[in-house]
N, C-alpha and C positions, 0 to 999 in steps of 0.2 A: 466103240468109244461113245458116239452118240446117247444108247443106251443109259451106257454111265452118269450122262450129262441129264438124261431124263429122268432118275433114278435121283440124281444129286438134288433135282429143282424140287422133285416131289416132297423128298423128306425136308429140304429147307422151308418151303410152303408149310407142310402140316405141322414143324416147329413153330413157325410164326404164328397158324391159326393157335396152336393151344396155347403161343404166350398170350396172345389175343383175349382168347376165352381165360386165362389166368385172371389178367389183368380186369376184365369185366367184372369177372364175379367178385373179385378181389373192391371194386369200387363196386357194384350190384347188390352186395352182400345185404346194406341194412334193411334196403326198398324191398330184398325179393319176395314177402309176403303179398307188399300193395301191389307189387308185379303182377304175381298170379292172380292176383282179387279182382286187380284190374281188368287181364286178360280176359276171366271166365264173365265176368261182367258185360265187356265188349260183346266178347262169342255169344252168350245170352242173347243179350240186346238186340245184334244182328240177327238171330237167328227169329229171334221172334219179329224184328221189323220187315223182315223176307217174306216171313209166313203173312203178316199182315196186310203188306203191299200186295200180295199176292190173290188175296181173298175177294 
């Protein structure tokens, strides 16, 4: 029975992450361009002030 009980929490868990992730993208939706622009901007950025500091 146990089992059962780990089985039951799992799938309630991963229902809730995806209402989660629903409800995100659901309010995410306009922004997710400057999202990403932003992200790879960030990730650049870093990447080059690593390599810089590093020099």
């Amino acid at each position: 029975m146990k089992y059962l009980k780990e089985v039951r929490t799992m799938l309630l868990t991963a229902v809730l992450v995806v209402l989660l992730m629903n409800i995100l993208t659901a309010i995410i939706q306009p922004w997710l361009p400057y999202l990403l622009v932003g992200l790879v901007v960030v990730t650049v950025g870093w990447l080059f002030y690593s390599r810089a500091t590093r020099l």
